[in-house]
N, C-alpha and C positions, 0 to 999 in steps of 0.2 A: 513567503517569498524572500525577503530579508529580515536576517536576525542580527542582530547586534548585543553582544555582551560586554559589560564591563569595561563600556568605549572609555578612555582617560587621553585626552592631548594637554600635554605642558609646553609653553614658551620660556623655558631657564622657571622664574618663579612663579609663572601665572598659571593656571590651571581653565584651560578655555573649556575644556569639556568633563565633569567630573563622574564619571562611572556611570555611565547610560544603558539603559538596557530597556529592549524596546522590540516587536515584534511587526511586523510591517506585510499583513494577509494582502490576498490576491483580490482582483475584482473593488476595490475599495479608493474612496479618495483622503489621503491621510496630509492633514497644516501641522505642521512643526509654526507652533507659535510660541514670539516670544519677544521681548524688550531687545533693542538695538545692544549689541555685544553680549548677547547672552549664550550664546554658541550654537548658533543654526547654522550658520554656514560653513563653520571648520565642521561640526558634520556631516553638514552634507557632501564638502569636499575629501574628507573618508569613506563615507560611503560608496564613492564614484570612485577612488583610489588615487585624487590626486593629492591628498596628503596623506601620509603614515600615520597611522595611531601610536601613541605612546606605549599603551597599555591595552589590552583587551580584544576582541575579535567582531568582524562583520562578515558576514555568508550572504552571498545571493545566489538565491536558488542554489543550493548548498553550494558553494563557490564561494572560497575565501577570498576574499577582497587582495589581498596581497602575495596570497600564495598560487593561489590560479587565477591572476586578474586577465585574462583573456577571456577566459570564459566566463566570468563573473561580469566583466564590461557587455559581454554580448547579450547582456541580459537587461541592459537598463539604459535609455537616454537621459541624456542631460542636458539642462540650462542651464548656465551661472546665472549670476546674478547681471553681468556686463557679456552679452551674448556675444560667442567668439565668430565675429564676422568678418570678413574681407571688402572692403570698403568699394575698390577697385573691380570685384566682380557684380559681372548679372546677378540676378537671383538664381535663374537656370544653371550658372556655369559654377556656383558655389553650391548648388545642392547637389550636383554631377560631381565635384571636386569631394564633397563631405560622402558620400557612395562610394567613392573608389576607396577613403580610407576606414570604411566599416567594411569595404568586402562585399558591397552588394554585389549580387553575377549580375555582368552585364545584360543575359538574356531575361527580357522583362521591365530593364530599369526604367525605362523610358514612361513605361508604363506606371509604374510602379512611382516616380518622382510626380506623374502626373497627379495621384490618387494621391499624393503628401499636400501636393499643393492646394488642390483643392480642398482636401480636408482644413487646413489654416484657412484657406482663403485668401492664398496669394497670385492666383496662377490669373492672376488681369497684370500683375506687376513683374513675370517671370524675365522680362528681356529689359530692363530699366536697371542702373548699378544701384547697388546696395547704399551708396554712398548719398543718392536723393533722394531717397524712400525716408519717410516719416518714423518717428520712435516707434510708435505702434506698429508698421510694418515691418519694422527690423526686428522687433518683438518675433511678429508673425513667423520671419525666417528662422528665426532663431528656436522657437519651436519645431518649424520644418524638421531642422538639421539634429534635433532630437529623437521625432517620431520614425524618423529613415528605418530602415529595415523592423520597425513597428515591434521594437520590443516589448518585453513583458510589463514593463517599470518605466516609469516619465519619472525623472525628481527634476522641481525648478527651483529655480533658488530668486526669492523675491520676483515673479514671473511680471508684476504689473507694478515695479516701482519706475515713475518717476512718468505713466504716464496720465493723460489726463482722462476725466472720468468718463467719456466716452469709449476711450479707448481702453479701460479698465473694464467696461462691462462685456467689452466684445473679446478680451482675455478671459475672461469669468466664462464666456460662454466656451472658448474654446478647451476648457479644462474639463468643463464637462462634460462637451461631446467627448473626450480623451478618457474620458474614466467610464464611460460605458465597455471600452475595449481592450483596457489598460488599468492594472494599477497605477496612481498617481500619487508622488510626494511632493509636498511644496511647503517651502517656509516662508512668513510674514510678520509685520509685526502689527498687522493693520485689520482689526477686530472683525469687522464688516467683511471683510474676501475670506476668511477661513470660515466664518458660519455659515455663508454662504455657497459655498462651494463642496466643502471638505465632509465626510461623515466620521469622521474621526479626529480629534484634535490632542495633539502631543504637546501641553505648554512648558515649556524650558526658561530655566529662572537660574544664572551663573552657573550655567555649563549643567543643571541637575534637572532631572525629566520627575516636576514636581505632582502632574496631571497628565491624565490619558483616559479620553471615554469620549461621546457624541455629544455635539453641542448642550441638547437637553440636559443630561444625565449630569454633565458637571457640574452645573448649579446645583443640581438635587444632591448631590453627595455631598456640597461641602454646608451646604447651609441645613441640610439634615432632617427638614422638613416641608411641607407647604403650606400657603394661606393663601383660604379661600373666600375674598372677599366678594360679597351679597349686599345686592339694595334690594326689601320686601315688601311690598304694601300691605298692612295689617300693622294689628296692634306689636306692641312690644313684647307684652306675657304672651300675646296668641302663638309669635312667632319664634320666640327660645323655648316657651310650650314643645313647642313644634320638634324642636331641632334636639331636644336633650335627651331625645332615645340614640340621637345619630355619633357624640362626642361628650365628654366630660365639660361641665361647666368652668374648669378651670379654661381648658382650651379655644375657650367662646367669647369674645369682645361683644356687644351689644351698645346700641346705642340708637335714640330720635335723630331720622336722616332729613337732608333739606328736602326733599322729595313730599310732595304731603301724604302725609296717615300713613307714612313709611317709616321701617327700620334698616339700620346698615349692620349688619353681622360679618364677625371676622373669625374664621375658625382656623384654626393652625393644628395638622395632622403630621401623623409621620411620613415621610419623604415616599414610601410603596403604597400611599392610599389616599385613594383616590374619591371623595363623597358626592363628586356633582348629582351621579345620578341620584342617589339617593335623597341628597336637599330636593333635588325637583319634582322626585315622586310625592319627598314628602308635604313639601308646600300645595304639589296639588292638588292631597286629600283632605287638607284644612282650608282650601278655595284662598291660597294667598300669594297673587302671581309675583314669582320675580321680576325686578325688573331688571336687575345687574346680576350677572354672576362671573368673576374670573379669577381663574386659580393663577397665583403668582409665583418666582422664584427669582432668584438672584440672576440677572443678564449675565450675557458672556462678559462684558465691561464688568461687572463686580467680579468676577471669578476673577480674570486676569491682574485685576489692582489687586485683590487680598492674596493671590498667591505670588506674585512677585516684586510684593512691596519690601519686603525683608526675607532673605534666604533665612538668617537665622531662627525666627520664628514663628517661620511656615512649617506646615509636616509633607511628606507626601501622598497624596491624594490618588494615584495611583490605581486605575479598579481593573479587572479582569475584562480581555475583548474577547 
């Protein structure tokens, strides 16, 4: 649906965006995550074409962003990050006003603004000005006037900064509902809303697209393995006995757990394997019930500190979607 090659924006000597390349399928919810000034939002305002790229190219739905930006816009809604509302209007009379300039046909609109509203869940506030309605509901509008003629593509930019966590949950929800019908983009820097939300996460670290893969998986690629920590009751021998047809003794910690007539084992695998089952078949044919078992991996909080703690001596991480 959108491709980006080789995006580069300069301000004289800064480089906000350094050579991004990125691919953005249909049907999916995608977080551009990343530390404050790290370049999500001059992207995303390339993407949507209200800046010019320096260098390199974006297609929507084969539609160059700058060369056929008509048709390329009619392809995707947008949020900034400071929603462009008209203070002085209703909500009705601003979502009739943002329809005339996408070109909705009149025949239907009515209709049609109705099914926007409610989808937000504005249409209790539709005759009140924009100007007394709460952050969250200006929020609310401000997605409206994205979803309008119900394109292919939502991108938001920072969609739940600044309100508070009620009203952060009832944004969370509304992205979701959005992305059953909708590709959706959104950028963040705030850990908790892209794992939650998003099935694909793009993390950017001084303008450079350092990570991209599903919450899961990005742990598992960079720390390169898993550990699988166990509390067993039974002896010690009985229980690495047990386990050393399943992994190499180097890969095995072992130890007397607080737990009584228990042991605590720690196995550490390669990152595609997977032993739970096979620990619990095999402690059940030596009669030695677990009582702990869970396989661990770096949080999204460790991926995010270790890849954009230093651009310098980070790699890119990078995997095939």
């Amino acid at each position: 649906m959108i491709e980006v090659k080789n995006l580069v924006k300069c301000y004289q000597d800064h480089v906000a965006v350094d050579n991004l390349n990125f691919t953005i399928e249909n049907g999916k919810i995608y977080g551009l995550l990343g530390p404050n000034g790290a370049g999500k939002s001059t992207t995303m305002n390339m993407m949507t074409g209200y800046l010019a790229s320096t260098q390199g190219s974006i297609k929507i739905d084969g539609h160059d962003i700058l060369q056929e930006p008509e048709e390329a816009k009619k392809c995707i809604g947008y949020l900034p990050e400071i929603p462009p509302l008209y203070p002085e209007m209703t909500v009705s009379e601003y979502l009739k006003f943002d329809a005339d300039l996408k070109g909705i046909a009149k025949k239907g609109r009515d209709k049609h603004l109705d099914e926007v509203m409610n989808l937000v869940k504005i249409k209790d506030v539709q005759n009140r000005l924009i100007k007394n309605l709460s952050k969250g509901y200006r929020q609310r509008v401000g997605l409206a006037q994205a979803v309008l003629g119900y394109p292919e593509t939502i991108i938001l930019d920072e969609p739940t900064v600044g309100l508070d966590p009620k009203q952060i949950i009832e944004i969370r929800d509304l992205i979701k509902n959005l992305g059953k019908k909708h590709t959706v983009v959104l950028s963040s820097h705030i850990l908790s809303e892209v794992s939650a939300v998003c099935d694909v996460i793009m993390i950017i670290s001084h303008g450079k697209l350092v990570a991209s893969d599903t919450p899961d998986n990005l742990s598992k690629h960079l720390i390169g393995s898993n550990t699988l920590e166990l509390t067993v009751k039974g002896s010690l021998d009985e229980v690495t006995r047990g386990l050393s047809n399943l992994t190499d003794s180097d890969n095995m910690k072992s130890k007397e757990s607080s737990e009584k007539d228990s042991v605590d084992i720690t196995i550490t695998t390669p990152k595609d394997i997977d032993l739970r089952e096979k620990v619990f078949n095999t402690m059940a044919d030596i009669h030695c019930p677990i009582l702990k078992m869970q396989l661990t991996t770096m949080s999204l909080e460790d991926v995010f500190l270790e890849l954009t703690k230093n651009e310098e001596e980070g790699e890119s991480h990078e995997s095939d979607l």
